[in-house]
TORDOPA-648193 format. One line per 5 residues: for each residue x, y, z of C-alpha. Coordinates in nm, 2 decimals. Layout:
<pts>
X:Y:Z  ...
</pts>
This chain:
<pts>
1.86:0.14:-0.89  1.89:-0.21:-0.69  2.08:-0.16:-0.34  2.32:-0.45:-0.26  2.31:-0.31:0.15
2.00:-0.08:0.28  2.29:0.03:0.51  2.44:0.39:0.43  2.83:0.38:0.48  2.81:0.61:0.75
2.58:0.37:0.95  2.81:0.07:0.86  3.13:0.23:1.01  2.95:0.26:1.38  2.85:-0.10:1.33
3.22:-0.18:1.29  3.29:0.06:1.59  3.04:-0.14:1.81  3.18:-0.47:1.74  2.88:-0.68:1.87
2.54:-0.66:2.03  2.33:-0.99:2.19  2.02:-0.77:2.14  1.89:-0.51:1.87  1.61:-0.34:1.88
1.50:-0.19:1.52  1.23:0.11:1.49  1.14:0.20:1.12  1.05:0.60:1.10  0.89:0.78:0.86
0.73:1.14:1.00  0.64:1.02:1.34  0.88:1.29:1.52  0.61:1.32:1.76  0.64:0.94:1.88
0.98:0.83:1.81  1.14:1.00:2.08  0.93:0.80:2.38  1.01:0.46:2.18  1.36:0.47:2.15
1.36:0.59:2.51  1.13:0.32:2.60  1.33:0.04:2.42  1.64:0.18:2.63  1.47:0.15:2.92
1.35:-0.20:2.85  1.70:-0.33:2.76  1.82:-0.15:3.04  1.59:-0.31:3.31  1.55:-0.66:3.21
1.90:-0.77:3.02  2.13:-0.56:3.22  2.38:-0.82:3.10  2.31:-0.77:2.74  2.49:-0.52:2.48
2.23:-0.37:2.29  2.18:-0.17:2.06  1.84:0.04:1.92  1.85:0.15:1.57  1.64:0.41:1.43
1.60:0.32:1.05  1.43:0.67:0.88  1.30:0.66:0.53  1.41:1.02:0.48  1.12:1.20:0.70
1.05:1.55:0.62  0.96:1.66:0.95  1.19:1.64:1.30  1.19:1.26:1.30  1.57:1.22:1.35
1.65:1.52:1.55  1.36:1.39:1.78  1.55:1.07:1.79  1.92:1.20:1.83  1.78:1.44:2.13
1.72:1.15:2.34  2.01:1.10:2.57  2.11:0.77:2.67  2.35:0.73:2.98  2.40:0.39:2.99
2.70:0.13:3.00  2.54:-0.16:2.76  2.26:-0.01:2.55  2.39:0.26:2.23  2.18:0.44:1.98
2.19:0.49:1.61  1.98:0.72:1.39  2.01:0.64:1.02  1.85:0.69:0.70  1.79:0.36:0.51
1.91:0.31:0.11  1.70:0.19:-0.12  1.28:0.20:-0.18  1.09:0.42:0.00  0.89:0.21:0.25
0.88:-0.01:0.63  1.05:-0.28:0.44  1.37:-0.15:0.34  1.40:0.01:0.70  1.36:-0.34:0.83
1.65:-0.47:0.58  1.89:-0.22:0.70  1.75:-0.33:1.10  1.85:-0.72:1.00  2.15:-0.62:0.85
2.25:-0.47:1.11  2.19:-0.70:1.34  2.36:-0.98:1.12  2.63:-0.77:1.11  2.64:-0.76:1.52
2.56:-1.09:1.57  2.27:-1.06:1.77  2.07:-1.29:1.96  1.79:-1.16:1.93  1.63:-0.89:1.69
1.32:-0.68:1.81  1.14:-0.47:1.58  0.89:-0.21:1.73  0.69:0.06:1.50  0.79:0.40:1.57
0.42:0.59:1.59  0.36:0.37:1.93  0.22:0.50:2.22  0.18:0.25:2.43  0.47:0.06:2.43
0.60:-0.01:2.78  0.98:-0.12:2.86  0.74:-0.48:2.94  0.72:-0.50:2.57  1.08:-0.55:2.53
1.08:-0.82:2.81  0.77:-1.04:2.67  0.93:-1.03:2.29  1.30:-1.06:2.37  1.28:-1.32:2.66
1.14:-1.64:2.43  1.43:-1.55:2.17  1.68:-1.52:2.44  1.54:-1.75:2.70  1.32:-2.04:2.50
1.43:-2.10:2.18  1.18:-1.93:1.97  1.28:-1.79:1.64  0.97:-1.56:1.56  0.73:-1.41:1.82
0.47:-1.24:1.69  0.23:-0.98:1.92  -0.10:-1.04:2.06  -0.23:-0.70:2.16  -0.60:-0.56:2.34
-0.73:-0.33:2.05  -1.05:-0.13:1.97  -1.25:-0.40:1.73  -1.25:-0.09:1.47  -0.87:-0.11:1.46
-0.66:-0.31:1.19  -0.93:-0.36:0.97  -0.68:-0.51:0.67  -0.62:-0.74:0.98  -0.96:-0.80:1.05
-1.10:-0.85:0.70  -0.79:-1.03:0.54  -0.48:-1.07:0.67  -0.56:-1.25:1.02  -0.83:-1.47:0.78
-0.63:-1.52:0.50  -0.29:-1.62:0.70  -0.54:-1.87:0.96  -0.74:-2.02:0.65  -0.42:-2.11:0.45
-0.11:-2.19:0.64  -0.27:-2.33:0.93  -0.19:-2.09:1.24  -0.38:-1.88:1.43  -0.15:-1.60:1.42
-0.38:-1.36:1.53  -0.17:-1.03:1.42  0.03:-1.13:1.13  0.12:-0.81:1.03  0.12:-0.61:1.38
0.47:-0.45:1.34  0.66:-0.57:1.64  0.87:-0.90:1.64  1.14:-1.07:1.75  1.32:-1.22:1.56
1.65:-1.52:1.63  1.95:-1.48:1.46  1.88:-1.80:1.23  1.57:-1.63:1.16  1.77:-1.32:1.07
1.99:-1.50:0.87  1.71:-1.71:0.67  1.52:-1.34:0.59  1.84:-1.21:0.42  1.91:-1.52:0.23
1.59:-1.38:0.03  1.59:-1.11:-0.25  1.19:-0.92:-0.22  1.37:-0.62:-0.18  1.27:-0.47:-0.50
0.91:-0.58:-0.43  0.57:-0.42:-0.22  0.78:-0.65:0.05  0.99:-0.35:0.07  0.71:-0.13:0.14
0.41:-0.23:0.37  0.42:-0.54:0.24  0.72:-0.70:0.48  0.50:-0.81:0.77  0.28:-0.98:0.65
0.61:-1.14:0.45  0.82:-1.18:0.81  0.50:-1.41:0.89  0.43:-1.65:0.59  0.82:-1.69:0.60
0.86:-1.79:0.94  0.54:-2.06:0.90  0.66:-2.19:0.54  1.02:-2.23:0.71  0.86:-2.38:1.03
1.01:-2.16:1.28  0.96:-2.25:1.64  0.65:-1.96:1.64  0.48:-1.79:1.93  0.33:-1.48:2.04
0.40:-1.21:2.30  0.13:-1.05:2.50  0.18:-0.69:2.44  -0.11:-0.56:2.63  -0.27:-0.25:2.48
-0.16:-0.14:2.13  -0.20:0.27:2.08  -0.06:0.42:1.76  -0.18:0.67:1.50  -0.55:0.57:1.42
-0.61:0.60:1.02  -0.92:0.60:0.88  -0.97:0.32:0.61  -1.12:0.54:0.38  -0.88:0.81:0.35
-0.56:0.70:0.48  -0.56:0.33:0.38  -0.52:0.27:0.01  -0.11:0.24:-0.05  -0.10:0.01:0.27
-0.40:-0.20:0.15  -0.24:-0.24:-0.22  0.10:-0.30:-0.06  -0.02:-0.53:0.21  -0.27:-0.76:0.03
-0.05:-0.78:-0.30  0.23:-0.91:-0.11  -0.03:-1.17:0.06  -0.17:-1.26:-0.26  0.20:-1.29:-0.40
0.30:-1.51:-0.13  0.02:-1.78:-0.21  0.14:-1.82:-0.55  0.50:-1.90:-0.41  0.41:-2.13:-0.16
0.11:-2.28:-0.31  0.25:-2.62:-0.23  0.21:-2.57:0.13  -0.08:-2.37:0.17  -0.34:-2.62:-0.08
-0.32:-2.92:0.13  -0.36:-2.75:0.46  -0.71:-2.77:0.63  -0.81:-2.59:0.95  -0.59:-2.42:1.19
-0.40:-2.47:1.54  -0.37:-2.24:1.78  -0.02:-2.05:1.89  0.07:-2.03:2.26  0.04:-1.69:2.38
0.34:-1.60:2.62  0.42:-1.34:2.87  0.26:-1.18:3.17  -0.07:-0.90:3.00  0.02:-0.59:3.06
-0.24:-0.31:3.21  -0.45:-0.10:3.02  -0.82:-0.12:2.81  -0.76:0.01:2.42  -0.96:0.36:2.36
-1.27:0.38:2.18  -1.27:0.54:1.88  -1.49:0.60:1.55  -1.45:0.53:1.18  -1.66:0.75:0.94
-1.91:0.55:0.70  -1.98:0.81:0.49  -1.65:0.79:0.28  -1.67:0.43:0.32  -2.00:0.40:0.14
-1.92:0.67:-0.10  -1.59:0.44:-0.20  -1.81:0.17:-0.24  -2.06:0.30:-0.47  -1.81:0.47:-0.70
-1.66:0.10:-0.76  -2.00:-0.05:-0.84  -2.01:0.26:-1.10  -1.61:0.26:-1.24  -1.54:-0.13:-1.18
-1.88:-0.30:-1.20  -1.79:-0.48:-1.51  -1.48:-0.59:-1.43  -1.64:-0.73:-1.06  -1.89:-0.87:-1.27
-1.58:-1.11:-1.48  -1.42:-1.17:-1.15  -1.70:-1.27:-0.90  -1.97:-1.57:-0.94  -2.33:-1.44:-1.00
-2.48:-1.47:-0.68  -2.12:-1.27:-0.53  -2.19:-1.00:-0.77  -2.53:-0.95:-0.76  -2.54:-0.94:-0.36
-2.26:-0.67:-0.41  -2.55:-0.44:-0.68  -2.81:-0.54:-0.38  -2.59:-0.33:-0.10  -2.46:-0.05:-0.36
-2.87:0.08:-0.28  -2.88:0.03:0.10  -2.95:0.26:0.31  -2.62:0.37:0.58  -2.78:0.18:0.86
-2.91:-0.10:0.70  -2.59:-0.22:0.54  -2.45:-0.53:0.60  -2.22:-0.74:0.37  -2.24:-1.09:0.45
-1.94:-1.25:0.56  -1.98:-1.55:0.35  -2.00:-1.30:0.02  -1.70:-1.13:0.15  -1.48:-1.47:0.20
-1.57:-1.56:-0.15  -1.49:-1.18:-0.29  -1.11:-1.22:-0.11  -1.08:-1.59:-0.25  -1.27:-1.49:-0.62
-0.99:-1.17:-0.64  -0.64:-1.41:-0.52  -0.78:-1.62:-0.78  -0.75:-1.33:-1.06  -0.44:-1.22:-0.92
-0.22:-1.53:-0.98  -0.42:-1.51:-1.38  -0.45:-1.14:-1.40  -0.22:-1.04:-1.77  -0.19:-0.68:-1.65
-0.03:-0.49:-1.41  -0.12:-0.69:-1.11  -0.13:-0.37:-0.87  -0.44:-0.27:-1.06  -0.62:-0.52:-0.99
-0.58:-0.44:-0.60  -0.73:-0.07:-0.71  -1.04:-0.28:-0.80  -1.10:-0.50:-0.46  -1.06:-0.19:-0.26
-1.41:-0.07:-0.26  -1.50:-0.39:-0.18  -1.27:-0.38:0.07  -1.44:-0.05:0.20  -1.77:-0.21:0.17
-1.69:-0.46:0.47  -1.51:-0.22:0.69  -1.86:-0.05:0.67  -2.03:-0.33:0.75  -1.82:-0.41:1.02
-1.94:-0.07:1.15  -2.30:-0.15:1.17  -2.21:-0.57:1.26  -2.01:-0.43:1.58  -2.20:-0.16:1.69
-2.36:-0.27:1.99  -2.11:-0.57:2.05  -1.88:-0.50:2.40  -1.48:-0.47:2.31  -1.48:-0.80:2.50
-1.69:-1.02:2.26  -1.59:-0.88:1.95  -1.28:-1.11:1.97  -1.55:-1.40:1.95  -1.69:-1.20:1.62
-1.32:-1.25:1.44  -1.23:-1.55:1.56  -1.64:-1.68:1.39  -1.52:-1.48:1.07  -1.23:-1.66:1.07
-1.39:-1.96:1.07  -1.58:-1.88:0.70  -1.27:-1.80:0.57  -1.15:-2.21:0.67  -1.48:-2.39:0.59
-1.50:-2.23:0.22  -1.17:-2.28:0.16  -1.23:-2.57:-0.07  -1.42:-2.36:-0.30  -1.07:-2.15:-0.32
-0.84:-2.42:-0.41  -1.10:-2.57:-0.67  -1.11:-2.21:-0.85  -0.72:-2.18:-0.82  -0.68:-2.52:-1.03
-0.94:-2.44:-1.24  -0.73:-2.39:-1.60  -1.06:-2.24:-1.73  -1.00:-1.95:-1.47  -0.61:-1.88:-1.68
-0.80:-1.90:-1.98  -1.06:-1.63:-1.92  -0.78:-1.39:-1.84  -0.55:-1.52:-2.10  -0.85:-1.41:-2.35
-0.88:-1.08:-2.20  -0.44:-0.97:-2.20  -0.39:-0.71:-2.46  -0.30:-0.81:-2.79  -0.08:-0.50:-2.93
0.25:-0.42:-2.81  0.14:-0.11:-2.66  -0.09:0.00:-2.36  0.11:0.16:-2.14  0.10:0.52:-2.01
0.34:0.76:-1.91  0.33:1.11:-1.74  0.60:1.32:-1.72  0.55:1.50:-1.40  0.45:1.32:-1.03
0.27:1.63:-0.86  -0.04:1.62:-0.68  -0.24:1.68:-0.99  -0.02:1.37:-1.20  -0.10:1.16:-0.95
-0.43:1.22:-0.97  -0.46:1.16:-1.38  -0.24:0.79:-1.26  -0.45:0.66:-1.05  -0.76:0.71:-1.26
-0.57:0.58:-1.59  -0.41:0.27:-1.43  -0.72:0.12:-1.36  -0.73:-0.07:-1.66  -0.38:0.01:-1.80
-0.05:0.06:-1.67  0.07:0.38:-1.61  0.42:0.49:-1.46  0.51:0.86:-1.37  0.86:1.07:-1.42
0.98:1.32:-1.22  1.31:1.44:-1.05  1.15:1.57:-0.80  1.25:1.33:-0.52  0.91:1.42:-0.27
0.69:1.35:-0.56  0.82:1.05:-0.63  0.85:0.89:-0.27  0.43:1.02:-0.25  0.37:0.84:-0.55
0.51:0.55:-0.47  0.32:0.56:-0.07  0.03:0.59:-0.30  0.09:0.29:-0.52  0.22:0.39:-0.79
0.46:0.33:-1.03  0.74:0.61:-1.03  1.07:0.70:-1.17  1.31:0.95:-1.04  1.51:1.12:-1.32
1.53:1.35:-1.58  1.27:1.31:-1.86  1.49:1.44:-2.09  1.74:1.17:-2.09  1.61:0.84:-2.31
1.76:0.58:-2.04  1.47:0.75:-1.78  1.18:0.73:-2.02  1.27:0.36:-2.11  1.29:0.31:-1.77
0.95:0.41:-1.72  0.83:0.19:-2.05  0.81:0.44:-2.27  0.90:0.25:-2.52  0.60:0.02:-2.45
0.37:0.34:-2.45  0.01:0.33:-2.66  -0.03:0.71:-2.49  0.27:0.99:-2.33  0.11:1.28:-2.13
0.35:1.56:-2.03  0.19:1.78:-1.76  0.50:1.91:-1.59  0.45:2.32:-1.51  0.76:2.36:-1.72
0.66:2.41:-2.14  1.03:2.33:-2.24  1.05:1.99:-2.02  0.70:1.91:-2.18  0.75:1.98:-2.55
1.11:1.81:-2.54  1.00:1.51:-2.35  0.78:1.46:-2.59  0.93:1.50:-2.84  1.21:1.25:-2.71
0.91:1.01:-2.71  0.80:1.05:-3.03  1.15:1.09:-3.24  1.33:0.80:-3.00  1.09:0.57:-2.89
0.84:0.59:-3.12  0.53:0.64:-2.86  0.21:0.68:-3.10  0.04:0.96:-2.95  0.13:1.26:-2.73
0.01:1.48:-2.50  0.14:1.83:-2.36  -0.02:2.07:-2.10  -0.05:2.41:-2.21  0.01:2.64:-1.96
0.20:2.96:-1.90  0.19:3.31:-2.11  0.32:3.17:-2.43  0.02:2.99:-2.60  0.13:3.10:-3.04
0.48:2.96:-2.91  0.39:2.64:-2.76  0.12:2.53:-2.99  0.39:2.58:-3.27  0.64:2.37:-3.09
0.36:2.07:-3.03  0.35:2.07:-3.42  0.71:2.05:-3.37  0.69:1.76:-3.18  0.42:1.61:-3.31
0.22:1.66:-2.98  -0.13:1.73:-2.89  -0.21:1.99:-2.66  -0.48:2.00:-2.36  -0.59:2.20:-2.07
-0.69:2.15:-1.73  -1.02:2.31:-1.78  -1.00:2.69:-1.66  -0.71:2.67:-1.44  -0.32:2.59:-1.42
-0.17:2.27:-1.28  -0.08:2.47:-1.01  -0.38:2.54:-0.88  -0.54:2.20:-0.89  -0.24:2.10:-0.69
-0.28:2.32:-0.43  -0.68:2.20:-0.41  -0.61:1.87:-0.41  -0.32:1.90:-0.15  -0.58:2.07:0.07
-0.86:1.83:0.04  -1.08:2.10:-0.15  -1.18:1.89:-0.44  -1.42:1.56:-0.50  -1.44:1.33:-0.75
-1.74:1.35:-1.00  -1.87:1.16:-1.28  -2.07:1.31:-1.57  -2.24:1.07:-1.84  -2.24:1.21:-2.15
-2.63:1.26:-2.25  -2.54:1.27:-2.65  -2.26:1.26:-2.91  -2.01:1.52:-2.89  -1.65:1.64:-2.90
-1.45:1.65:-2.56  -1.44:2.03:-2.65  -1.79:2.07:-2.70  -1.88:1.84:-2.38  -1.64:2.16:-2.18
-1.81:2.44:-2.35  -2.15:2.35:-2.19  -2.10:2.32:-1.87  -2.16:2.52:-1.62  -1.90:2.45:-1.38
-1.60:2.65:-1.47  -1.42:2.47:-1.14  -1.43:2.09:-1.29  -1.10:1.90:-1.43  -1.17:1.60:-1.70
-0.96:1.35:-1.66  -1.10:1.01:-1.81  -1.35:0.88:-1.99  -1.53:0.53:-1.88  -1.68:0.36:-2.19
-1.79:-0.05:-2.10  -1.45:-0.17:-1.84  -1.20:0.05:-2.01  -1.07:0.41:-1.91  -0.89:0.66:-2.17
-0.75:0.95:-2.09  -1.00:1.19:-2.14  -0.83:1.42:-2.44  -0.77:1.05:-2.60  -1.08:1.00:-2.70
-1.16:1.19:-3.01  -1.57:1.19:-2.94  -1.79:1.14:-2.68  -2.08:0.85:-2.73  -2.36:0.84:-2.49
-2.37:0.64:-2.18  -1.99:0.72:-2.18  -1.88:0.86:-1.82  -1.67:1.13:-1.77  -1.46:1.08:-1.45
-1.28:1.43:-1.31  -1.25:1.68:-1.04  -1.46:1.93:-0.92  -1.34:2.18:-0.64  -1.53:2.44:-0.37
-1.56:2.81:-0.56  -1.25:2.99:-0.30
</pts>
């Protein structure tokens, strides 16, 4: 469902109420009840104490949190004769961006000035911070002011190894956090981001900052950037927490230079952005990254993706990247001119790529794991106060090889190769009818080579699915309009694995009567096995099994972090039921099988050939 407002009615009548406001300060929310509170209270403070003569407003934009996020928000009292608060949820896609729609409609609405948006897991924001992003709006005619923080070199590592790079090398400025979160924003500014319809788009997700950016440099706003001292939020680490916002992020980048390719191909070096505002007090805290997972990431893409690296990247890229897949922990080191040329070689594919373009993002993230780890080793024994001089040297690779980029992104032989390699029949497609933890799972390994889309009307799974990347629909599977929706009706393979054995045998057999999907899968599970294998002939529907156990109990595993991927290569030719009966492990759920670049689901397949790889889950004995 498109949104024409991400304002809720409710919200729009206070709007009306207030009237006006010369300054509004915008916090998106999602589950961060345990640091909203002392930002709202802290922009107050900050309106309060530097633009006494202002009307302001801050306006907490929630994306439906499941924990005390509002009523942490709504608790704090303000007693003050110019500043008012307003706790909403946003309409429209779950994610940062819609929350930031709602924060510029609003404050198009008010008329503001100036528009400040802060993130709402801070803990360091200081009323200060209000002063030093407001004041250049209000005061000096700026119409975007980005933030310059002090932070740990391990933190923002997208930042650090693309964003910061990527935004420098093509457009020109040396916006040194182009997707930091906390702006302020003019009122033609405002007016120029609404003009624009992303919302339907990874902008609405994490994707918007890095989109508030390129938009303000491609439009030539009057630019500058705000010293915001210390920046202290949530840490998360890149290998576990990472993936949605990297997808998100990085596709929107990636997007962007394929609309404003005309600006961006002509530009060489980069000019520096004054830097305004007194520094605020305070040295970021030290903390570590785990390389373990990072490695482990790593080496699982040379296995699952190697071909496809090996089609994307020049020889000497791809062969350096085999080298480091057999390093030692301490003794790896990507080199920064191989990484620059993996970024450029993979924006390259993305404006060419035939297939969902999303995927392609699941590929580069290993590699994107892969620097992060060596970042960890290349910054070990470098102080906090040189590693500034590290980024800004990276930074520099990324301008100097630039030409390389441009040549390969006019290079028609580069849309021919991936021309060659779209599908040629109507259907690849795969849907799942059911978004739980385990779903999810099965999605994420499918849609690396294929796209896949989930259904569920459960509204939680959905919103996780889509944090996680990937491509949901809320509604009933029973209903056609859903399913075609969800491109059922482009669908080589349907896969119902809802707990439910009358939503999975009539989904399917929806599919199969309606929209003609070739081949269907249902999970058999509950006490009823004569019944249900009698209605699968019904339906014309195949059944499977997650190995030994239920769909409910792989969800609660993989909710609680108790199972690990695992890849088994099968040794000789066999049947997918044969390859179960001997093993061993009673605890270990197939889920695709890797033969050359492709991955099929893994009941698809109707034998086993050596060398192919069986990818699935393995959990802990309770």
């Amino acid at each position: 469902m498109r949104f024409s407002t991400a304002l809720r009615d409710s919200a729009r009548r206070r709007l009306e109420r207030l009237g006006r406001a010369d300054i509004v300060v915008g916090i998106p929310s999602y589950n961060t009840a345990a640091t909203v509170g002392h930002v709202l209270q802290t922009a107050v403070q900050g309106l309060q104490t530097y633009f006494p003569d202002c009307l302001g407003l801050v306006l907490v934009a929630d994306g439906g949190s499941v924990d005390d996020t509002r009523e942490a928000a709504e608790e704090v009292r303000v007693d003050s004769y110019n500043v008012e608060t307003l706790v909403t949820i946003y309409r429209g896609l779950p994610g940062k961006g819609t929350a930031v729609r709602a924060i510029l409609e609003a404050a198009e609405f008010l008329q503001a000035r100036a528009c400040v948006l802060l993130d709402a897991d801070l803990r360091s924001v200081t009323p200060e911070w209000i002063r030093n992003l407001a004041e250049p709006v209000l005061e000096r005619g700026y119409d975007f002011i980005a933030p310059y923080y002090r932070r740990y070199k391990y933190d923002g590592t997208i930042t650090n190894t693309i964003v910061y790079n990527l935004t420098r090398a093509l457009y020109g400025l040396q916006i040194r956090q182009p997707i930091g979160g906390d702006f302020a924003l003019s009122q033609t500014a405002v007016r120029r981001y609404l003009e624009h319809d992303v919302w339907e788009t990874d902008v609405a997700r994490f994707g918007v900052d890095a989109w508030l950016t390129v938009t303000a440099i491609v439009h030539r706003f009057r630019i500058g950037q705000a010293r915001l001292g210390t920046k202290v939020h949530d840490v998360k680490d890149p290998a576990e927490h990472l993936g949605p916002m990297f997808r998100q992020v990085v596709g929107t980048v990636f997007t962007l230079m394929q609309t404003h390719e005309a600006f961006w191909k002509s530009v060489r070096g980069s000019q520096p952005v004054e830097i305004l505002g007194e520094e605020p007090p305070g040295r970021p805290e030290p903390f570590s990254i785990s390389m373990e997972p990072l490695l482990e990431a790593f080496r699982l893409g040379v296995l699952y993706f190697g071909p496809l690296w090996q089609n994307v990247l020049d020889p000497p890229t791809y062969h350096a990247l085999l080298d480091l897949a057999y390093r030692p922990a301490e003794e790896f080191r990507l080199p920064i001119e191989t990484w620059v040329r993996c970024v450029y070689a993979f924006a390259v594919t993305y404006k060419n790529w035939p297939r969902h373009k999303g995927k392609l993002l699941d590929i580069m993230l290993p590699l994107y794991n892969a620097r992060v780890a060596s970042l960890i080793n290349e910054l070990a024994d470098v102080p906090d106060a040189e590693a500034e001089a590290f980024f800004d040297a990276q930074a520099a690779v990324f301008e100097a090889l630039k030409d390389e980029l441009v040549r390969r992104w006019d290079d028609p032989q580069e849309a021919q190769k991936w021309k060659a390699a779209a599908p040629t029949g109507p259907r690849r497609a795969v849907v799942l009818i059911g978004a739980g933890p385990t779903a999810r799972t099965v999605a994420r390994y499918l849609s690396a080579t294929r796209p896949v889309w989930l259904v569920d009307r459960n509204r939680e799974n959905c919103e996780e699915a889509a944090r996680a990347g990937l491509q949901v629909v809320e509604g009933d599977a029973l209903r056609r309009e859903v399913l075609e929706t969800a491109h059922a009706g482009e669908a080589a393979l349907l896969i119902a694995m809802t707990p439910n054995d009358e939503v999975n045998v009539l989904s399917t057999r929806l599919a199969r009567r309606d929209l003609a999907v070739p081949t269907v899968f249902v999970l058999e599970a509950g006490d009823r096995p004569d019944e249900l294998r009698e209605a699968l002939r019904g339906a014309q529907a195949r059944g499977f099994r997650l190995g030994a156990f239920e769909v409910q109990d792989w969800d609660w595993w993989i909710e609680h972090g108790r199972t690990t991927e695992t890849v088994l290569v099968v040794q000789e030719a066999t049947t997918p039921e044969q390859f179960l009966q001997n093993l061993t492990d009673r605890l270990f759920m197939p889920i695709a099988v890797i033969r050359g670049s492709e991955h099929f689901f893994f009941w698809e397949v109707d034998r086993l050939e050596p060398s192919d790889r069986v990818l699935g889950l393995a959990v802990a004995e309770p």
